[in-house]
Biopython code that builds the backbone (N, CA, C, O; Angstrom):
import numpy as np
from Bio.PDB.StructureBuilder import StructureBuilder

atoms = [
    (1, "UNK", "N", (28.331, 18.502, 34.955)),
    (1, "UNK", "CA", (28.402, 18.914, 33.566)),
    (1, "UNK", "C", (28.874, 20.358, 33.498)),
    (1, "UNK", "O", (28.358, 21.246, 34.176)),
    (2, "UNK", "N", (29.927, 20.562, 32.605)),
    (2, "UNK", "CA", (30.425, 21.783, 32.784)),
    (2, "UNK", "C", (29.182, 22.588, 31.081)),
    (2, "UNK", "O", (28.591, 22.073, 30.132)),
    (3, "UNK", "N", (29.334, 23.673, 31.476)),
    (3, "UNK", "CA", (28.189, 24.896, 30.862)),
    (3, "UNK", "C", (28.855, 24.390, 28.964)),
    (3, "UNK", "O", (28.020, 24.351, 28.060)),
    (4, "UNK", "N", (30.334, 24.069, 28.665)),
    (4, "UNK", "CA", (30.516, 23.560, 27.473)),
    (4, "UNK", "C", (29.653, 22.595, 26.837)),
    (4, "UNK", "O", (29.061, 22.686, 25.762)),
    (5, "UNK", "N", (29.687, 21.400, 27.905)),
    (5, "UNK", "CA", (28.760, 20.317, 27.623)),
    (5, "UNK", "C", (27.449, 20.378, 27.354)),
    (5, "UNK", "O", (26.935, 19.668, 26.490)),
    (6, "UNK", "N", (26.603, 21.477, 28.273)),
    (6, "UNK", "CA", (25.572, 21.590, 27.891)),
    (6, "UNK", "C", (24.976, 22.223, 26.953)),
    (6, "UNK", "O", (23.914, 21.906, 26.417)),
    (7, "UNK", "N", (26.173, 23.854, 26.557)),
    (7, "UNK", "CA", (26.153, 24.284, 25.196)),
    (7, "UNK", "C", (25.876, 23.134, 24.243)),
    (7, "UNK", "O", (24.767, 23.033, 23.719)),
    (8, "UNK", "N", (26.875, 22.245, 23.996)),
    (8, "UNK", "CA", (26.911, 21.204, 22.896)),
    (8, "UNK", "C", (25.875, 20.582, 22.917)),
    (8, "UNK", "O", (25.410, 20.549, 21.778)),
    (9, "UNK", "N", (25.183, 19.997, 23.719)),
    (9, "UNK", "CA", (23.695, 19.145, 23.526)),
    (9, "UNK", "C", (22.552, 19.938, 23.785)),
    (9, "UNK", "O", (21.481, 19.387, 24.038)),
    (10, "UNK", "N", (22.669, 21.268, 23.748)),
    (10, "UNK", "CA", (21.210, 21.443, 23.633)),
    (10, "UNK", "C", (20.797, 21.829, 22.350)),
    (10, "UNK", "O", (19.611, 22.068, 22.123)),
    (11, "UNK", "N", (21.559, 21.902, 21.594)),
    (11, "UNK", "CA", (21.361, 21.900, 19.986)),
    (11, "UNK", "C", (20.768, 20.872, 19.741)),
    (11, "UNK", "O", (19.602, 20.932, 19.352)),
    (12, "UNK", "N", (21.432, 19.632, 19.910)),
    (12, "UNK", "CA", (20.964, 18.459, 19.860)),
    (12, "UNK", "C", (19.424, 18.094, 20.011)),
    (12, "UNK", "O", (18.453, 17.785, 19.321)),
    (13, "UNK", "N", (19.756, 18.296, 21.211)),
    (13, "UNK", "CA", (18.174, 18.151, 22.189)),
    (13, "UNK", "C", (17.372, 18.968, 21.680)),
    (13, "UNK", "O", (16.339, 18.299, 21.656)),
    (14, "UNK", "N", (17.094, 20.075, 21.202)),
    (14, "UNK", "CA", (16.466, 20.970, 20.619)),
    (14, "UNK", "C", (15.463, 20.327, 18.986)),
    (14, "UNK", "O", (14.270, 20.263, 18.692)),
    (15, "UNK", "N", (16.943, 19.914, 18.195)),
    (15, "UNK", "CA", (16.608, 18.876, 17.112)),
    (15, "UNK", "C", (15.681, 18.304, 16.660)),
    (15, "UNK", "O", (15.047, 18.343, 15.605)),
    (16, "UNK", "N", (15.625, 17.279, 18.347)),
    (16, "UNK", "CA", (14.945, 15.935, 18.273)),
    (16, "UNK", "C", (13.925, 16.143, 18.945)),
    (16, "UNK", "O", (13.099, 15.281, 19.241)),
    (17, "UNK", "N", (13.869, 17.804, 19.381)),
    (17, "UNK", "CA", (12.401, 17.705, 20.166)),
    (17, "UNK", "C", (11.276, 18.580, 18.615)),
    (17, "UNK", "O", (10.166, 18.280, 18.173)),
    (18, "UNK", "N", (12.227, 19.640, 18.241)),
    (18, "UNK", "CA", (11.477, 19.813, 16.653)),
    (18, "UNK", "C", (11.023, 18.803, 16.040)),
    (18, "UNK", "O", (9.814, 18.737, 15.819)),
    (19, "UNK", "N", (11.936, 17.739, 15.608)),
    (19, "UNK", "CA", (11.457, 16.737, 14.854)),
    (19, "UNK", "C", (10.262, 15.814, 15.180)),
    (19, "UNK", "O", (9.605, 15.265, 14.296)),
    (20, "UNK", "N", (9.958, 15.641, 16.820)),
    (20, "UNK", "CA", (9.245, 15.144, 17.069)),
    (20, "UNK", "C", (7.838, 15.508, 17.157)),
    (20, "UNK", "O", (6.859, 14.767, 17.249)),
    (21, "UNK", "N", (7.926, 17.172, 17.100)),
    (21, "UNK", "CA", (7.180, 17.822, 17.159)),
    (21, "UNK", "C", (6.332, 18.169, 15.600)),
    (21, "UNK", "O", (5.126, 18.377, 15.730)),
    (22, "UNK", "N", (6.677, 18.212, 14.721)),
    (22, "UNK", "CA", (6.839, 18.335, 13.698)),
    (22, "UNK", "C", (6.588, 17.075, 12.373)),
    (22, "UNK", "O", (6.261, 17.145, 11.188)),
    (23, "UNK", "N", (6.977, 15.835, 13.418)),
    (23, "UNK", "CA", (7.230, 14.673, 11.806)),
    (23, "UNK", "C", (6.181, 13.569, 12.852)),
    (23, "UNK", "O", (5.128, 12.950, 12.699)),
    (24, "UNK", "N", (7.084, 13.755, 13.837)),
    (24, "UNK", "CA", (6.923, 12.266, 14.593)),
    (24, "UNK", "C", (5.075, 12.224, 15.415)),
    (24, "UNK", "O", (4.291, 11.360, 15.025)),
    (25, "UNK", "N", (4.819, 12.833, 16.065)),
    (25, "UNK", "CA", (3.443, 13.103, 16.406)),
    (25, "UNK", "C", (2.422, 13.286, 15.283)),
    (25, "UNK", "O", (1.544, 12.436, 15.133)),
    (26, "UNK", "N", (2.483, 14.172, 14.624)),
    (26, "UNK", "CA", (1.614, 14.646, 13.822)),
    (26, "UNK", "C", (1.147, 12.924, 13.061)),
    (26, "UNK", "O", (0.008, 12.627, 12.704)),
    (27, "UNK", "N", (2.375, 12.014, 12.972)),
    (27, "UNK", "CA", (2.123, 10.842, 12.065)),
    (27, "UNK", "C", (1.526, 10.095, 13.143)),
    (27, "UNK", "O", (0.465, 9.682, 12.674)),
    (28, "UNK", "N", (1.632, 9.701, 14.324)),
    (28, "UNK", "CA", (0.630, 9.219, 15.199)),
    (28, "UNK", "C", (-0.606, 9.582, 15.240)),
    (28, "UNK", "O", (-1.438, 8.687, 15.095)),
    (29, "UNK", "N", (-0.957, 10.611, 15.391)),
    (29, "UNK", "CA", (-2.313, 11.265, 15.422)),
    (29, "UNK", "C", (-3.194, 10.798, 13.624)),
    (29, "UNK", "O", (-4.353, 10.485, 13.351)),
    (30, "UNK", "N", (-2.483, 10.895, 13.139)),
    (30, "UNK", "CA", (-2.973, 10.071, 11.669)),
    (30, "UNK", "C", (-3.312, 8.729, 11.256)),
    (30, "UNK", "O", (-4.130, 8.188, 10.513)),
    (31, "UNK", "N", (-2.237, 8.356, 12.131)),
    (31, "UNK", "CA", (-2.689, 6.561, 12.410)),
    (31, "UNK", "C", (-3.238, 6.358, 13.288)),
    (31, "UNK", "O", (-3.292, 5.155, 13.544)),
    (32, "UNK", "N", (-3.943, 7.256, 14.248)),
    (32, "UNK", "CA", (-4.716, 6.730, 15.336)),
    (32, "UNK", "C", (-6.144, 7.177, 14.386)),
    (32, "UNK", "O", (-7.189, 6.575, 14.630)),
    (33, "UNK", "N", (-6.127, 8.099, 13.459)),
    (33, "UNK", "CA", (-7.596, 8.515, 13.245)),
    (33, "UNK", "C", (-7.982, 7.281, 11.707)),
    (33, "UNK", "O", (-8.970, 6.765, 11.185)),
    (34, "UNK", "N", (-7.216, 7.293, 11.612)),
    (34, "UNK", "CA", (-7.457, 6.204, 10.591)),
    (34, "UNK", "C", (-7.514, 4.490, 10.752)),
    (34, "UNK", "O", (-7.841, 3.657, 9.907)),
    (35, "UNK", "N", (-6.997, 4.273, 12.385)),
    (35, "UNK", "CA", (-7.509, 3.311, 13.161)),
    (35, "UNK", "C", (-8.207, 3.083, 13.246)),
    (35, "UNK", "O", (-8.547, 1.923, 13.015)),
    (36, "UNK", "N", (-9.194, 4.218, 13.743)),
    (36, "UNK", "CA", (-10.744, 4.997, 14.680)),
    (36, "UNK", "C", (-11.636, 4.391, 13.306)),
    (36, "UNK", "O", (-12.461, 3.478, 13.280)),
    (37, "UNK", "N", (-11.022, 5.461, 11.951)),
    (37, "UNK", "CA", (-11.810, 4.786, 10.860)),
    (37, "UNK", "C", (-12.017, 3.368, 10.373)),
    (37, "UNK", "O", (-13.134, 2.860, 10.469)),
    (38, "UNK", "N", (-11.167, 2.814, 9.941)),
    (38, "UNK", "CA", (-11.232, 1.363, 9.784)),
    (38, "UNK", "C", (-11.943, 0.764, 10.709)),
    (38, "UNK", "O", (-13.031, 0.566, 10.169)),
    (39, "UNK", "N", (-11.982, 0.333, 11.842)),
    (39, "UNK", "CA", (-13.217, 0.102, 13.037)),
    (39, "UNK", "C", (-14.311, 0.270, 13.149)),
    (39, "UNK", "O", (-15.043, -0.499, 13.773)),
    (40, "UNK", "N", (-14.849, 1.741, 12.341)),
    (40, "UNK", "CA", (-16.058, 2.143, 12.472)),
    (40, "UNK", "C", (-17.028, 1.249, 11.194)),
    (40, "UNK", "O", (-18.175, 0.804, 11.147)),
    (41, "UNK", "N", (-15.970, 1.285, 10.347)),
    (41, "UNK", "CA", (-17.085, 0.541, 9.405)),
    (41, "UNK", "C", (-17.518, -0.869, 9.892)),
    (41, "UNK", "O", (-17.098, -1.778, 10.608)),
    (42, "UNK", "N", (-19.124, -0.400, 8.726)),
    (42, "UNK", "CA", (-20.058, -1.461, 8.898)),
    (42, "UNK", "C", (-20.793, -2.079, 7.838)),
    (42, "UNK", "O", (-20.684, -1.798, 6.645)),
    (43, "UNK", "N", (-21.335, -2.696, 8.199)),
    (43, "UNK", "CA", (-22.088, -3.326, 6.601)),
    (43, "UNK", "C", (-22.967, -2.351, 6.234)),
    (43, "UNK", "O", (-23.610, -2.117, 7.257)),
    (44, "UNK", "N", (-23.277, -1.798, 5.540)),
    (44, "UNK", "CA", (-23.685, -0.587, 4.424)),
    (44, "UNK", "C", (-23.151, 0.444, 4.616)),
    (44, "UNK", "O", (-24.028, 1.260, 4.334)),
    (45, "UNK", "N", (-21.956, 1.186, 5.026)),
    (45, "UNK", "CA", (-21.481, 1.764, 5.222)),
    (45, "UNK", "C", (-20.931, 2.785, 3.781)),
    (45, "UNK", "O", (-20.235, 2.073, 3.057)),
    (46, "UNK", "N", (-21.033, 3.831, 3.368)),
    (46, "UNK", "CA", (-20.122, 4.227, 2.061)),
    (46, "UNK", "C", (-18.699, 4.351, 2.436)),
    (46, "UNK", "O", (-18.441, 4.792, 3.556)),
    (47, "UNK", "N", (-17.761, 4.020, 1.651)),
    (47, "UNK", "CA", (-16.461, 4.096, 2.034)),
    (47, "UNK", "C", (-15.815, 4.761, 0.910)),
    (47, "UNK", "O", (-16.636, 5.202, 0.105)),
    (48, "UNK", "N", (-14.483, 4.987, 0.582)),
    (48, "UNK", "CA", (-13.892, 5.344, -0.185)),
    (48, "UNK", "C", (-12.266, 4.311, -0.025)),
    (48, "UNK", "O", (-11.780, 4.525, 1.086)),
    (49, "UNK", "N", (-11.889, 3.873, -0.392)),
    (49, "UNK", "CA", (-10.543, 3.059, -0.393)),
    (49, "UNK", "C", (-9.723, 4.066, -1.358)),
    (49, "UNK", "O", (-9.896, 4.849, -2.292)),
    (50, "UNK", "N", (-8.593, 3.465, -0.415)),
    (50, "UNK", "CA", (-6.979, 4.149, -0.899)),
    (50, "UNK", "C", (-7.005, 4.099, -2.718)),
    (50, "UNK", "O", (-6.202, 4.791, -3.343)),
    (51, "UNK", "N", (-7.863, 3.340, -3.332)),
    (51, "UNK", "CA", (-7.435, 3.657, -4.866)),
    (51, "UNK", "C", (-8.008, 4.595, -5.726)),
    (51, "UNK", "O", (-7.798, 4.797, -6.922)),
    (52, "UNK", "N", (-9.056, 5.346, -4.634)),
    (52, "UNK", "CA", (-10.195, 6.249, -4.987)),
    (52, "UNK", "C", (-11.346, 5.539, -5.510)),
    (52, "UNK", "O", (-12.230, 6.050, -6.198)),
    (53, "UNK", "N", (-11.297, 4.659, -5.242)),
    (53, "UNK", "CA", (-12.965, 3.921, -5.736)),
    (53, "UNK", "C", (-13.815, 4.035, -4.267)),
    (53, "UNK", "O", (-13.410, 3.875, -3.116)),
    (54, "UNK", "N", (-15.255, 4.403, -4.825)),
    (54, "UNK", "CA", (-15.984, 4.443, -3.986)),
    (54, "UNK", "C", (-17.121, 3.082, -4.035)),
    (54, "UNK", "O", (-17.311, 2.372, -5.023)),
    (55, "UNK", "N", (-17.770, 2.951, -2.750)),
    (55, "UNK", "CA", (-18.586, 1.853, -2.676)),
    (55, "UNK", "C", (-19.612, 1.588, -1.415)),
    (55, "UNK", "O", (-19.856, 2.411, -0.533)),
    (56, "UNK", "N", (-20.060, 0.503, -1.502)),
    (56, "UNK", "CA", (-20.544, 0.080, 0.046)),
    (56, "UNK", "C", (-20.124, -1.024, 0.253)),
    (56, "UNK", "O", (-19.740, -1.824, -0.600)),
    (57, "UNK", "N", (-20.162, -1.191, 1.565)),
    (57, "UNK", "CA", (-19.412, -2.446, 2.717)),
    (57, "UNK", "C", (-20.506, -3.318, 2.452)),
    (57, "UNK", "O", (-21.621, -2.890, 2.748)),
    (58, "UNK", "N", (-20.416, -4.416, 1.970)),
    (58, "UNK", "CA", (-21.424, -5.768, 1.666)),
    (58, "UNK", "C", (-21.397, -6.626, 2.937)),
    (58, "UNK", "O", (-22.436, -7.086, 3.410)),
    (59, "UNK", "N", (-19.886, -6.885, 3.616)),
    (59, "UNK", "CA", (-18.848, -7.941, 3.966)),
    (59, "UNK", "C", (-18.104, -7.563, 4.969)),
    (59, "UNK", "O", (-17.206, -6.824, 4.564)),
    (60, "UNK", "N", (-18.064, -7.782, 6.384)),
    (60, "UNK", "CA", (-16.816, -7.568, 7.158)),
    (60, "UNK", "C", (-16.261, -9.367, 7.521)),
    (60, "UNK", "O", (-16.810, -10.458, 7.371)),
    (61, "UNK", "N", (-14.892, -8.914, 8.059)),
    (61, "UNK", "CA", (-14.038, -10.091, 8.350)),
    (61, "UNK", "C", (-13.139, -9.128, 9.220)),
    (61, "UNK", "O", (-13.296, -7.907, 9.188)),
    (62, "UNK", "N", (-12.003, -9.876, 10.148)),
    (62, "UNK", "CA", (-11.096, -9.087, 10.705)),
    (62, "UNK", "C", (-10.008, -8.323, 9.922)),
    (62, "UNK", "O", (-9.427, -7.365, 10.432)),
    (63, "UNK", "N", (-9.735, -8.770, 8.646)),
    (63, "UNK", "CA", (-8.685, -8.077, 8.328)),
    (63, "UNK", "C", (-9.157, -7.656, 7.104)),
    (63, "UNK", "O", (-8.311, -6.950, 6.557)),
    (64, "UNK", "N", (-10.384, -7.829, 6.298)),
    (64, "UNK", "CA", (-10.699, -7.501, 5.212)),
    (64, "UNK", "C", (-12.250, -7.255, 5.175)),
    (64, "UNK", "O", (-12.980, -7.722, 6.050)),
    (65, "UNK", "N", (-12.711, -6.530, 4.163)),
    (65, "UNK", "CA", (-13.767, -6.031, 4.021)),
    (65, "UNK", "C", (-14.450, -6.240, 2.370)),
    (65, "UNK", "O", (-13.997, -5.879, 1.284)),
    (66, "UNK", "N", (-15.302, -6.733, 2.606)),
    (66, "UNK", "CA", (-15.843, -6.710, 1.183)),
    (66, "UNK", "C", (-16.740, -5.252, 0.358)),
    (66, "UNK", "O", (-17.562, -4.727, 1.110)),
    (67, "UNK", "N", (-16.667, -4.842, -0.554)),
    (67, "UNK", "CA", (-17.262, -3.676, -1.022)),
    (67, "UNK", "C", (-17.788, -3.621, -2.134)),
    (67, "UNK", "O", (-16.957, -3.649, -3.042)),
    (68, "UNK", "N", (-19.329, -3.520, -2.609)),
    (68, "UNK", "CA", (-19.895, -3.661, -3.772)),
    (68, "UNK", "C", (-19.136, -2.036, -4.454)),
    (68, "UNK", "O", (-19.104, -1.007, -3.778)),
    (69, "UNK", "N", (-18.865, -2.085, -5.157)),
    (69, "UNK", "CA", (-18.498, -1.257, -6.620)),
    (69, "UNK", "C", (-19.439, -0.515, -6.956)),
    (69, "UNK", "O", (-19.688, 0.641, -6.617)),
    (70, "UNK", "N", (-20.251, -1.578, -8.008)),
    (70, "UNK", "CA", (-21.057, -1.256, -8.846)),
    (70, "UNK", "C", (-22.362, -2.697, -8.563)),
    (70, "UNK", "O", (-22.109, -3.780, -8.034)),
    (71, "UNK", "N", (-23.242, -2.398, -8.916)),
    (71, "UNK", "CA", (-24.499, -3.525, -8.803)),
    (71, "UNK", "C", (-23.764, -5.101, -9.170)),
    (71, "UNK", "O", (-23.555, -5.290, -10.368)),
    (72, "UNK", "N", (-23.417, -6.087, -8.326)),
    (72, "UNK", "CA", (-23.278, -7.017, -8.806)),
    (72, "UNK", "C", (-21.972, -7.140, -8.595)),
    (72, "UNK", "O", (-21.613, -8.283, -8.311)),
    (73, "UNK", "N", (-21.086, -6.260, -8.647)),
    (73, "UNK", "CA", (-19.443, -6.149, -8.863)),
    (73, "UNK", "C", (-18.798, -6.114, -7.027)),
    (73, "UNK", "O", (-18.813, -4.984, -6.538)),
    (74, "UNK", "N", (-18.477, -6.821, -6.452)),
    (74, "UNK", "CA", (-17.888, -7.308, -5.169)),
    (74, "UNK", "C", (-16.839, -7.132, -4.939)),
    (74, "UNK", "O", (-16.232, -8.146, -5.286)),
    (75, "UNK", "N", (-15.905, -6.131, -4.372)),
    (75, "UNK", "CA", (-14.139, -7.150, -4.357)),
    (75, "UNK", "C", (-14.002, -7.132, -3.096)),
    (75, "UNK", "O", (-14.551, -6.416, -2.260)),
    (76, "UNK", "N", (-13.203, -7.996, -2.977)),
    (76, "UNK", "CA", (-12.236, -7.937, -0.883)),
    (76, "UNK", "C", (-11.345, -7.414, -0.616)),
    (76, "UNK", "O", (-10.374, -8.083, -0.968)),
    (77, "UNK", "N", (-11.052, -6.466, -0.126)),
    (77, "UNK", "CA", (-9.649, -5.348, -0.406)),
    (77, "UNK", "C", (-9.679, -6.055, 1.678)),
    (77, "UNK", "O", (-10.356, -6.860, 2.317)),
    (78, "UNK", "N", (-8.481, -5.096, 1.970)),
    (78, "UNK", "CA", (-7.726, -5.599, 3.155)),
    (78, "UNK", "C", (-8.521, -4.178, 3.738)),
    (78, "UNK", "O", (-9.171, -3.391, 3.050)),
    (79, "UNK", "N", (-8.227, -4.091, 5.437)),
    (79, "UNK", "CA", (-9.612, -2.993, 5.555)),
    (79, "UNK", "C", (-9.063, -2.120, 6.050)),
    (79, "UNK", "O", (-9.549, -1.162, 6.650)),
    (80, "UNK", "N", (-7.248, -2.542, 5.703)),
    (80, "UNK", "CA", (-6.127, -0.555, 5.374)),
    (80, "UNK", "C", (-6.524, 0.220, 4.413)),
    (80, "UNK", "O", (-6.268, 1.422, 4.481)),
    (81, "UNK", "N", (-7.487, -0.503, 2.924)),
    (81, "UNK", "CA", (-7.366, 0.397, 2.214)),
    (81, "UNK", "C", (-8.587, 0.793, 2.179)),
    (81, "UNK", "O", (-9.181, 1.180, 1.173)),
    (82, "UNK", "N", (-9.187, 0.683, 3.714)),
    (82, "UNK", "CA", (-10.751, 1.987, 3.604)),
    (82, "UNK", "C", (-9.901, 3.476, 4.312)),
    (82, "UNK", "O", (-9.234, 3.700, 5.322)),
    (83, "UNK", "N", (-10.284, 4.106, 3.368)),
    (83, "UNK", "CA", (-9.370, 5.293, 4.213)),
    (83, "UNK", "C", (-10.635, 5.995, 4.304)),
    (83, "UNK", "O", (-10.283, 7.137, 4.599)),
    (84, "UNK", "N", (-11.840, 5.988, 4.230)),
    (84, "UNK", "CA", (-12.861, 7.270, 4.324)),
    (84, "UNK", "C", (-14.167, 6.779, 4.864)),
    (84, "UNK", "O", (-14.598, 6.039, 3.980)),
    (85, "UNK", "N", (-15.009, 6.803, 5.838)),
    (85, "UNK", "CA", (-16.426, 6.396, 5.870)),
    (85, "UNK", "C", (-17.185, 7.759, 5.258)),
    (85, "UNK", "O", (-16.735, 8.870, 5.534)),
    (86, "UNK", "N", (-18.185, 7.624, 4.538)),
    (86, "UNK", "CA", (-18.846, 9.031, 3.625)),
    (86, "UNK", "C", (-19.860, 9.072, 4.421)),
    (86, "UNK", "O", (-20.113, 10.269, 4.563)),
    (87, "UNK", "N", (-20.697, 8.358, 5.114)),
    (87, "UNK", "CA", (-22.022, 8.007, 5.828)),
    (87, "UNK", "C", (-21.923, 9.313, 6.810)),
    (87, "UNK", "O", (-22.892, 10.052, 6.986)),
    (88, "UNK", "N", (-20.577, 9.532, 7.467)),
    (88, "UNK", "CA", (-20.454, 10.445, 8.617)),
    (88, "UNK", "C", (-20.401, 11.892, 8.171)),
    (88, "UNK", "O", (-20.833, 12.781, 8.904)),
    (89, "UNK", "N", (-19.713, 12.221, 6.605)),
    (89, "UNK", "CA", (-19.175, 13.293, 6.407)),
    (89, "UNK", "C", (-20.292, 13.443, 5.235)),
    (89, "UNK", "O", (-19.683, 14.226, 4.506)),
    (90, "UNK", "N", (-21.279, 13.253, 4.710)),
    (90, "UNK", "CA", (-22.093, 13.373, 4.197)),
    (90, "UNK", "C", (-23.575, 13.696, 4.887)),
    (90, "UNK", "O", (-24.279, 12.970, 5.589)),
    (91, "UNK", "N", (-23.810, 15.242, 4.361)),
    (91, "UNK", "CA", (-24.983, 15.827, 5.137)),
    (91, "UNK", "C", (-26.126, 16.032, 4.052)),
    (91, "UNK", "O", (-26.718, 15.287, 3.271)),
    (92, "UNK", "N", (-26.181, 18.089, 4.524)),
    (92, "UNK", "CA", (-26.828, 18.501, 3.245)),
    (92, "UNK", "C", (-28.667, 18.242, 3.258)),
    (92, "UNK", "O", (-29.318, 17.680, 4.140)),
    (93, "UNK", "N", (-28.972, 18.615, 2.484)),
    (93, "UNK", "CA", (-30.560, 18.930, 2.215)),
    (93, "UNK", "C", (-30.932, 18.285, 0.853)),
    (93, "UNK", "O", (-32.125, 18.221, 0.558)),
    (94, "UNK", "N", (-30.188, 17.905, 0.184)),
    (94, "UNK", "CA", (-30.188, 17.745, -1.265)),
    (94, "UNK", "C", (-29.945, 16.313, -1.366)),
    (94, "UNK", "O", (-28.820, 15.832, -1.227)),
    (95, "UNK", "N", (-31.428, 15.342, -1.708)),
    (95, "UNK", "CA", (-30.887, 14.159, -1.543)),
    (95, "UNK", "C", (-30.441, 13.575, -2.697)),
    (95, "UNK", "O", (-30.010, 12.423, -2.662)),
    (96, "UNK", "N", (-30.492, 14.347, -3.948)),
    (96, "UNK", "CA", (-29.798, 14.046, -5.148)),
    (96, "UNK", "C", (-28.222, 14.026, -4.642)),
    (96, "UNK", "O", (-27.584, 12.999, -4.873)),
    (97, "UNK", "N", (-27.743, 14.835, -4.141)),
    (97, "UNK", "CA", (-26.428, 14.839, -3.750)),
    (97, "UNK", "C", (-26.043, 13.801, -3.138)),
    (97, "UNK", "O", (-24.973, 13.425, -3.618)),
    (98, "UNK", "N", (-26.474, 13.006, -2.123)),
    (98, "UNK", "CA", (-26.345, 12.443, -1.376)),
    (98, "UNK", "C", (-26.656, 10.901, -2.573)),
    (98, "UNK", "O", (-26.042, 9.847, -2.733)),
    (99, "UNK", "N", (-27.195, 11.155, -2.846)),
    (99, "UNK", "CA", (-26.750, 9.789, -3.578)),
    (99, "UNK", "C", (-26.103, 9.041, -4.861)),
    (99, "UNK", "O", (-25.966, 8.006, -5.513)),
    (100, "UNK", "N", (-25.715, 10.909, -4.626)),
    (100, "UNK", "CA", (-24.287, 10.687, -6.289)),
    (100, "UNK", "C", (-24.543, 11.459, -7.238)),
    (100, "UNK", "O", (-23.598, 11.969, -7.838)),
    (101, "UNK", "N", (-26.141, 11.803, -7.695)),
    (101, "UNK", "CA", (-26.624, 12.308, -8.820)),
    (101, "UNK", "C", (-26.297, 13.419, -8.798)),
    (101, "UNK", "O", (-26.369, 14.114, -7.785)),
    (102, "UNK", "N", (-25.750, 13.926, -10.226)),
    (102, "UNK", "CA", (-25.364, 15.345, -10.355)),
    (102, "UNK", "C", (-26.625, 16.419, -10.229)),
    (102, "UNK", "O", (-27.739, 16.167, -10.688)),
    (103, "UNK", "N", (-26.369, 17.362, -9.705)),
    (103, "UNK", "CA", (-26.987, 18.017, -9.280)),
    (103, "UNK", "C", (-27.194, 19.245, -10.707)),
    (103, "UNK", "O", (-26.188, 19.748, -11.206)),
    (104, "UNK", "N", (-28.541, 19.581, -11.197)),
    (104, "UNK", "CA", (-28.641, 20.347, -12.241)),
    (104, "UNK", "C", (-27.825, 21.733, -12.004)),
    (104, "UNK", "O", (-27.675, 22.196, -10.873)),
    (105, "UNK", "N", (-27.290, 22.376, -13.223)),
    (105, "UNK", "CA", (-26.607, 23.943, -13.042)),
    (105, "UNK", "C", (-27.927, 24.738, -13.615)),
    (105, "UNK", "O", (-28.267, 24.446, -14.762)),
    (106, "UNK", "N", (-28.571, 25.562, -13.017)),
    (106, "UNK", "CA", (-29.984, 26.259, -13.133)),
    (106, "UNK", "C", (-29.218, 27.616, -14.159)),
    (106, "UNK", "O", (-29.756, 28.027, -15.187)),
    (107, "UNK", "N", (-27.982, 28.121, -13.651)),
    (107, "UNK", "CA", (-27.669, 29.328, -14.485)),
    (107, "UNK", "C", (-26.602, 28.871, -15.629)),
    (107, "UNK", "O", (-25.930, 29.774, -16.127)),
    (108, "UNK", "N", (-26.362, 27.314, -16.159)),
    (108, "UNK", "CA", (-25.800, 27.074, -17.344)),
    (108, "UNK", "C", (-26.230, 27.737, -18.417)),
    (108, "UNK", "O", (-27.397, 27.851, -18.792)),
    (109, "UNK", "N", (-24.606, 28.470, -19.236)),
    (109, "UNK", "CA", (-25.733, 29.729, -20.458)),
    (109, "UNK", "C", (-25.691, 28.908, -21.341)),
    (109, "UNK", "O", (-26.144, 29.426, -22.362)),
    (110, "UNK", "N", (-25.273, 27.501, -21.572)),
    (110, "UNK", "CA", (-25.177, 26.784, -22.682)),
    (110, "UNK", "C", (-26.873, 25.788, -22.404)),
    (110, "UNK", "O", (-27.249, 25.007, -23.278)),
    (111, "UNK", "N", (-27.421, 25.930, -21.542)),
    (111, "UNK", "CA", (-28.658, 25.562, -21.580)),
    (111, "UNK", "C", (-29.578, 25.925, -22.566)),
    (111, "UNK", "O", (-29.410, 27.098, -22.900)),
    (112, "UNK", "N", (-30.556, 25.321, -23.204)),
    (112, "UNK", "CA", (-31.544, 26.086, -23.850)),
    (112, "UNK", "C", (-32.772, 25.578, -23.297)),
    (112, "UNK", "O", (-33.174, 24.450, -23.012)),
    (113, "UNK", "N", (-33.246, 26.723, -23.228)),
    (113, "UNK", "CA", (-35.244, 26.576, -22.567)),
    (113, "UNK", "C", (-35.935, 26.723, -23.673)),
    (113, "UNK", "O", (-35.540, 27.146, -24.759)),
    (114, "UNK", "N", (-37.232, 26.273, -23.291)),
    (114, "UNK", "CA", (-38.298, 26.399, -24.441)),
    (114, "UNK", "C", (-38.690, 27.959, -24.979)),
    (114, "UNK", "O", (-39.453, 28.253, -25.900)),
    (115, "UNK", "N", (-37.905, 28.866, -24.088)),
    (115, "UNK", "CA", (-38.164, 30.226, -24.326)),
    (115, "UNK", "C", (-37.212, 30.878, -25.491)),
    (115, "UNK", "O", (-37.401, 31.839, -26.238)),
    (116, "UNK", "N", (-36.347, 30.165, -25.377)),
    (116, "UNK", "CA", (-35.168, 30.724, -26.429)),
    (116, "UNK", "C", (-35.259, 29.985, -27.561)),
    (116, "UNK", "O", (-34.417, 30.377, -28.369)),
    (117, "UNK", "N", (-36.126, 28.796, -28.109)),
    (117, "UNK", "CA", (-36.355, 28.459, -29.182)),
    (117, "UNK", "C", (-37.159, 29.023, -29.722)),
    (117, "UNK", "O", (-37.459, 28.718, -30.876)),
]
sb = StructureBuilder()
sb.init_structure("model")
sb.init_model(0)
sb.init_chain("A")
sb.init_seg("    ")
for serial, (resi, resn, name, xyz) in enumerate(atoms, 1):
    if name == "N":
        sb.init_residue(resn, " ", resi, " ")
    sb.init_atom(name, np.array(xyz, "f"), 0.0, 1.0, " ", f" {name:<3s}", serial, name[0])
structure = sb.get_structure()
């Protein structure tokens, strides 16, 4: 290879090692962790699915998952669109938090106490 040739392709080569670096990995590492996720769930599990609804796992099957909603309310979504387990990423001290309930604002000035009436 004369030093022309290799001028000319290492631009090239350069390219496709950015791009890979850059587009192509980073999107593997995303589909491997969201692999990892889908797998982990379990029956009571909190999840979150791709449409932003949150729930619990009632139901597993291989390719689908069942998820109560709301009390009574069931659906079977496919178990690509659990994108979140909450069970893992949910800590904290506050078990109001933890189970959805809004948590009171103590310094709301639109509050009124029995002191200000």
């Amino acid at each position: 290879m004369s030093a022309e040739t290799l001028g000319g392709i290492l631009p090239l080569v350069l390219i496709v090692l950015v791009f890979w670096l850059l587009v192509i990995r980073p999107a593997r590492k995303r589909q491997q962790e969201m692999g990892r996720v889908q797998s982990s769930v379990q029956t009571g599990s909190q999840v979150m699915l791709s449409s932003g609804f949150f729930g619990t796992v009632v139901g597993l099957a291989d390719e689908t998952v069942q998820v109560e909603l709301a009390p009574g309310t069931v659906v079977k979504v496919a178990r690509q669109a659990v994108v979140r387990v909450l069970d893992d990423l949910e800590g904290g001290d506050d078990p109001d938090q933890q189970r959805g309930t809004p948590a009171t604002n103590e310094t709301d000035p639109t509050r009124r106490t029995d002191e200000q009436e």
